[in-house]
Phi, psi and omega in degrees: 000082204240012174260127191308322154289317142029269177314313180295328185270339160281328148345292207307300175310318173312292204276008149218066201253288188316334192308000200248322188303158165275172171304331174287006188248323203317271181335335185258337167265046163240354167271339169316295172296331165303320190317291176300345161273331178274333210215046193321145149283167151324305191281330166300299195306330182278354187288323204293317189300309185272012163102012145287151171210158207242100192288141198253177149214160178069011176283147152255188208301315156304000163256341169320316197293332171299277166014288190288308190330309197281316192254030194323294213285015175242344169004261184345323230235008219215106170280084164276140182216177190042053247213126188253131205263136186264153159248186209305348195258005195073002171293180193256110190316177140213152239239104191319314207265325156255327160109002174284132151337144144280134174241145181281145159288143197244006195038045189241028167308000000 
């Protein structure tokens, strides 16, 4: 499976593989995915060289911001969606009227 959308699209499923999950599953793939940002395999890292990127999904905005911070040289390589939008202390917004996560538009209408 050496075709690249191949990789994207399994990317894809993956990281927004919870929207299926229960809540109780959510936490271990956000440890996952930090996994894949602190700590790439090898093969990640040779995918990420030939121009993969990796959808991250459901972080919020304060830890994206740690992310790029932390991770200026993988940037390029590195995809948010669903991005849950924070006020200045990092709590998580909520939509007054349902009481839902704010989400950043991510412009994938």
């Amino acid at each position: 499976m050496k075709n690249p959308i191949s990789y994207f699209v399994i990317s894809l499923c993956l990281a927004l593989s919870h929207n299926v999950m229960a809540d109780n599953q959510a936490p271990s793939l956000e440890r996952w995915q930090m996994n894949m940002i602190y700590h790439p395999t090898e093969y990640v890292l040779e995918r990420e060289s030939k121009g993969f990127v990796f959808i991250y999904d459901g972080f919020d905005e304060t830890q994206v911001d740690q992310i790029l911070d932390d991770r200026f040289d993988r940037i390029d390589h590195m995809m948010f969606t669903r991005v849950k939008l924070t006020d200045s202390s990092g709590e998580i917004l909520l939509d007054p009227e349902t009481g839902e996560e704010l989400m950043a538009d991510d412009g994938c209408d």
